[in-house]
Biotite code that builds the C-alpha atoms (Angstrom):
import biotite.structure as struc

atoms = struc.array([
    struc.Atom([0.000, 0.000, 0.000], chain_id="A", res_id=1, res_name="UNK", atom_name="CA", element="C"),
    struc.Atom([0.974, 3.483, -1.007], chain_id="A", res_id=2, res_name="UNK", atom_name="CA", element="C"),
    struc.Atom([0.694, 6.300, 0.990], chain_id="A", res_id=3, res_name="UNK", atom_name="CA", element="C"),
    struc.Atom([1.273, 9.924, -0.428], chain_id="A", res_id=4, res_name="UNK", atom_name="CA", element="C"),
    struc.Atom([1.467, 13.025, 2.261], chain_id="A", res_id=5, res_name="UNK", atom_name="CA", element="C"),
    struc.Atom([1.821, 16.608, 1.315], chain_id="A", res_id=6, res_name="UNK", atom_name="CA", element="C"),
    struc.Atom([4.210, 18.370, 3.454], chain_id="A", res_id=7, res_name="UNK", atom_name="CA", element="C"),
    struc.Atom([4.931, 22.339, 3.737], chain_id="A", res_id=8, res_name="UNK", atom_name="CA", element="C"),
    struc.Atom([8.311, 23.106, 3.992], chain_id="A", res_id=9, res_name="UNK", atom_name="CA", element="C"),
    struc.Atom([8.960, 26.809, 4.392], chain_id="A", res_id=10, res_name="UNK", atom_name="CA", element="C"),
    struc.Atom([11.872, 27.927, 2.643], chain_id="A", res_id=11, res_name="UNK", atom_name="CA", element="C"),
    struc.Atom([13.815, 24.608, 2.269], chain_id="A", res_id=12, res_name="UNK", atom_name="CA", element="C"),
    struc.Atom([14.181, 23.802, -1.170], chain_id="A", res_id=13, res_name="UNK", atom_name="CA", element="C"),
    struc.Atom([15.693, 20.177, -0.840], chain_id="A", res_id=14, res_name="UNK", atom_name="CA", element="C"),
    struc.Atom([14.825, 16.720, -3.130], chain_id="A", res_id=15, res_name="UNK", atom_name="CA", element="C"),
    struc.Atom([15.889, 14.309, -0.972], chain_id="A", res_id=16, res_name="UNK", atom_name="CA", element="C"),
    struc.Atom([15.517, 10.427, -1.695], chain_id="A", res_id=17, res_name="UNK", atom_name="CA", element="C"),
    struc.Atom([15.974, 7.451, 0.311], chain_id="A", res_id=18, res_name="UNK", atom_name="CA", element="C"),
    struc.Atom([16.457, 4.451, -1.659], chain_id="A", res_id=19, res_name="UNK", atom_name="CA", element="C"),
    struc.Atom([16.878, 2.122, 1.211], chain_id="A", res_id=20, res_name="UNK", atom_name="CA", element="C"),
    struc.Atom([13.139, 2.140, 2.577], chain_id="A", res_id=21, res_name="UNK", atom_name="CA", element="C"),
    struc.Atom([11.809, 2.911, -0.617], chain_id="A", res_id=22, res_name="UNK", atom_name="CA", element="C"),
    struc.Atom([11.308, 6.315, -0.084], chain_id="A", res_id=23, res_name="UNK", atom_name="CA", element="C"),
    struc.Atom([10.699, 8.776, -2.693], chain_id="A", res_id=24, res_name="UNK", atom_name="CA", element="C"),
    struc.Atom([10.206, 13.092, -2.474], chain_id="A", res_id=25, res_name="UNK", atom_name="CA", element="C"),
    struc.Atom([9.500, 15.052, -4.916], chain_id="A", res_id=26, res_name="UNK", atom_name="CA", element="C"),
    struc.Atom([9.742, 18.457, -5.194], chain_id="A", res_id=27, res_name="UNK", atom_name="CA", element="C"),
    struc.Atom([6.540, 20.746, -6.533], chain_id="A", res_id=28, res_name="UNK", atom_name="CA", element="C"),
    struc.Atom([6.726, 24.351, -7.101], chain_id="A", res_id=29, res_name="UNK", atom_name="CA", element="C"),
    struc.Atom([3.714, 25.406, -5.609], chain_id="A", res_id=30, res_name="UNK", atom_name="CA", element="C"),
    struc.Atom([2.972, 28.151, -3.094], chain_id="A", res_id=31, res_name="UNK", atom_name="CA", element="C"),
    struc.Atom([0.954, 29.415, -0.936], chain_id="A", res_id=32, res_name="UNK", atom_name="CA", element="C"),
    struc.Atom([-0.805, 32.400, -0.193], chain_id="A", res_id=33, res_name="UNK", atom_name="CA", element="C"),
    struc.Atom([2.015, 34.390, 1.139], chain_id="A", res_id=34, res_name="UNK", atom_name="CA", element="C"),
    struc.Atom([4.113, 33.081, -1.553], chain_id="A", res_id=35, res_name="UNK", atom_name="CA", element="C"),
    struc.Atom([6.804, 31.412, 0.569], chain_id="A", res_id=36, res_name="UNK", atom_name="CA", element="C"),
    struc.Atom([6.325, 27.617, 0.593], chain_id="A", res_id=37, res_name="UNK", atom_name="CA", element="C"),
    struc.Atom([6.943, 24.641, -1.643], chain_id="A", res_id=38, res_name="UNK", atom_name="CA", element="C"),
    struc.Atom([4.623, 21.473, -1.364], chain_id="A", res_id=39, res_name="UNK", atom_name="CA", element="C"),
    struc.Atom([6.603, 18.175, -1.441], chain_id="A", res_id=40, res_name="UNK", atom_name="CA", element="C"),
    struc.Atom([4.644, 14.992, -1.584], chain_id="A", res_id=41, res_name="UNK", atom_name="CA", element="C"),
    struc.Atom([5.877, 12.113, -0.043], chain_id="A", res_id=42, res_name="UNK", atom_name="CA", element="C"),
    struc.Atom([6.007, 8.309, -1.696], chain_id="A", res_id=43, res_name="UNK", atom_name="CA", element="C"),
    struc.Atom([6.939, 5.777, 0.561], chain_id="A", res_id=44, res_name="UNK", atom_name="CA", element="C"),
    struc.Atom([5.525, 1.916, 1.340], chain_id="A", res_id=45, res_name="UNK", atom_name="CA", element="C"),
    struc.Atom([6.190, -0.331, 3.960], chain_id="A", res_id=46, res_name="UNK", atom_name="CA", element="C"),
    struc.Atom([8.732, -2.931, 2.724], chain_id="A", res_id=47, res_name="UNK", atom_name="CA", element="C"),
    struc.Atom([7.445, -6.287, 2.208], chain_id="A", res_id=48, res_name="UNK", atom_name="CA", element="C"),
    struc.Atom([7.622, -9.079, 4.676], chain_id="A", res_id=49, res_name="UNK", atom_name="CA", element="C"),
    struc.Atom([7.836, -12.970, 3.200], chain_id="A", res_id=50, res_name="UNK", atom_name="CA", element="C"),
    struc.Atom([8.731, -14.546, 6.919], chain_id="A", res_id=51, res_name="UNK", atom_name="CA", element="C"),
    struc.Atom([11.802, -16.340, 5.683], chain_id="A", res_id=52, res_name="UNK", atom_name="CA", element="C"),
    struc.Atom([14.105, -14.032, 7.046], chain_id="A", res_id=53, res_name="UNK", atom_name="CA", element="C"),
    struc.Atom([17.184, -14.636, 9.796], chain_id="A", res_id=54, res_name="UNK", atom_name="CA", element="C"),
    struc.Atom([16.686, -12.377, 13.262], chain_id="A", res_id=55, res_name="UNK", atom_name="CA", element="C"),
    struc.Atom([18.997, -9.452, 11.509], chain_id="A", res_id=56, res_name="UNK", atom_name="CA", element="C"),
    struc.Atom([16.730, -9.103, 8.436], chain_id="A", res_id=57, res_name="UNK", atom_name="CA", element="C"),
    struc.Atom([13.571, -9.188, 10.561], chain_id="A", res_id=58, res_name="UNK", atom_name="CA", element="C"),
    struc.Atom([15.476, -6.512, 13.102], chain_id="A", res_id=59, res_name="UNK", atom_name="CA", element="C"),
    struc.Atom([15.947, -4.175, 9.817], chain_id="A", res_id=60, res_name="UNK", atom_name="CA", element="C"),
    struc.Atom([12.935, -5.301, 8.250], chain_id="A", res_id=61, res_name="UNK", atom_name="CA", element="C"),
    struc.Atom([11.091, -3.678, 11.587], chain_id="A", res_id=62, res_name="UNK", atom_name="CA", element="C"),
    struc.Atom([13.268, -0.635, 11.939], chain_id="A", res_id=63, res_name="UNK", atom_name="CA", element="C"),
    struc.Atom([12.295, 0.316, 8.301], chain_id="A", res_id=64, res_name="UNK", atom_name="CA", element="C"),
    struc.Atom([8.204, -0.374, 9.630], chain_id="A", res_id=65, res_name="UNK", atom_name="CA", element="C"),
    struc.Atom([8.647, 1.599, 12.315], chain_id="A", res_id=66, res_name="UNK", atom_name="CA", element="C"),
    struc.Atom([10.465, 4.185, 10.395], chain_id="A", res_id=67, res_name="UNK", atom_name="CA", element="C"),
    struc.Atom([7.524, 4.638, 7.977], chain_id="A", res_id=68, res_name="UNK", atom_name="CA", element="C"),
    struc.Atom([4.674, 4.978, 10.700], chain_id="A", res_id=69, res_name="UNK", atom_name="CA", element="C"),
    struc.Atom([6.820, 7.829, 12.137], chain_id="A", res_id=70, res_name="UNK", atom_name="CA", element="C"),
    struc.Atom([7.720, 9.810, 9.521], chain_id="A", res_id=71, res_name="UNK", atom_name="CA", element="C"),
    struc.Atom([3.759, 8.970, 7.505], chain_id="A", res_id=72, res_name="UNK", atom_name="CA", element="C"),
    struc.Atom([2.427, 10.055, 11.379], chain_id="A", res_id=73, res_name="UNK", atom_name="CA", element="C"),
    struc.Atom([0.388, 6.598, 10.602], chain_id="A", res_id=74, res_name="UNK", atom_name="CA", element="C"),
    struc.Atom([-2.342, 5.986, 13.554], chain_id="A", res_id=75, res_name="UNK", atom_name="CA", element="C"),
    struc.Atom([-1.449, 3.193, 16.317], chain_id="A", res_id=76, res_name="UNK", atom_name="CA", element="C"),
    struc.Atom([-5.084, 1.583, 14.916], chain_id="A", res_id=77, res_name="UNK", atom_name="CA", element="C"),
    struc.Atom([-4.181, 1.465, 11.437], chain_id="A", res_id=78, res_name="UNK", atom_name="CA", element="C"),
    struc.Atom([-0.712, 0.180, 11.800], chain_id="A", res_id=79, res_name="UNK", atom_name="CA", element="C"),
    struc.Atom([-1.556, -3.333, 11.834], chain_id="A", res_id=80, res_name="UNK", atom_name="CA", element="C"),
    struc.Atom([-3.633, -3.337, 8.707], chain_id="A", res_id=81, res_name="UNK", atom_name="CA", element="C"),
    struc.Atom([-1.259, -1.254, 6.817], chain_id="A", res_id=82, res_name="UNK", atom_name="CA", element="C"),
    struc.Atom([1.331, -3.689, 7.605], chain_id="A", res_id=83, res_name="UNK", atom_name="CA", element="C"),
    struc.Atom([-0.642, -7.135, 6.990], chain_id="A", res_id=84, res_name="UNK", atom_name="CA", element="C"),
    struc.Atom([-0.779, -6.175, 3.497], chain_id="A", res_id=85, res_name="UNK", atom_name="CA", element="C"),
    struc.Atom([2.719, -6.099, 2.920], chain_id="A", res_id=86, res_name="UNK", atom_name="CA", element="C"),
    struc.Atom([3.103, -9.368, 4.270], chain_id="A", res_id=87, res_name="UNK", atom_name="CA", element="C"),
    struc.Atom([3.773, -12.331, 1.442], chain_id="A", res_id=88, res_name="UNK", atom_name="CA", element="C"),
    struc.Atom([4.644, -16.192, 1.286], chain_id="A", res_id=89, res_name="UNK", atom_name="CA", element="C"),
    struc.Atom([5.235, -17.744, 4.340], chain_id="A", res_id=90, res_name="UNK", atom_name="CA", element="C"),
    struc.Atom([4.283, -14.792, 6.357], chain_id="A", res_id=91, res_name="UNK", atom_name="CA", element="C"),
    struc.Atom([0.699, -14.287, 4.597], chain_id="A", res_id=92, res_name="UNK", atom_name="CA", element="C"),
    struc.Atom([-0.277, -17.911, 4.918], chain_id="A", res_id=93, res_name="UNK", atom_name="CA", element="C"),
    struc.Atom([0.214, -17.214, 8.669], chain_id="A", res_id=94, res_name="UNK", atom_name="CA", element="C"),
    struc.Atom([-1.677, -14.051, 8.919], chain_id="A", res_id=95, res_name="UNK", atom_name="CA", element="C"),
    struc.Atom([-4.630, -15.613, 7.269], chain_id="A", res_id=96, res_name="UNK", atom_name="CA", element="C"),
    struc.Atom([-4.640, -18.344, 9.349], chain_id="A", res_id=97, res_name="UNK", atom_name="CA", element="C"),
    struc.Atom([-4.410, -16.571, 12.691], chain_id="A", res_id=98, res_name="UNK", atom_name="CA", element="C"),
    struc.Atom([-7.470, -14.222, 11.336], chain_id="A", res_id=99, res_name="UNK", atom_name="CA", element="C"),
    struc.Atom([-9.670, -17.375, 10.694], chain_id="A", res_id=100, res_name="UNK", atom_name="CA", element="C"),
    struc.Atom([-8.893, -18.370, 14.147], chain_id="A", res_id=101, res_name="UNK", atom_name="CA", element="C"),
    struc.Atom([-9.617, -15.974, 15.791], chain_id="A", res_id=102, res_name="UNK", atom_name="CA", element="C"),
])
């Protein structure tokens, strides 16, 4: 899942791009009413999650999760969600069958 945020930025004129978390912003040259802002919108998505990983991978796998909820300001109750459907393989078959069972 995709989320895209627009951000104001007064006076800062950067592009900056994080390739590691799949993080994307782009610049846009609007302004606002006083003329002094840039909008910058925001692509980022949480990285996906197969459940095959060693305790290393699943340590960076969760710092890059819980990187993405704080810089997206993503809500405690939709965290969960957001981050079953990232989940793939091994790790889906699990989710599904812990949401049957319960």
């Amino acid at each position: 899942m995709e989320e895209l945020i627009r951000v104001r930025n007064g006076g800062n004129n950067r592009i900056i791009e994080d390739s590691s978390s799949e993080e994307e912003v782009l610049a846009d040259e609007g302004e606002d009413e006083r003329g002094n802002h840039h909008d910058y919108r925001v692509k980022a998505n949480i990285p996906l999650f197969y459940g095959t990983m060693g305790v290393e991978e699943f340590l960076n796998w969760q710092i890059d999760v819980d990187r993405f909820f704080d810089v997206m300001d993503v809500h405690e109750s939709k965290q969960v969600k957001m981050v079953a459907i990232r989940l793939e393989s091994t790790a889906a078959v699990w989710w599904d069958r812990l949401v049957v069972q319960r």
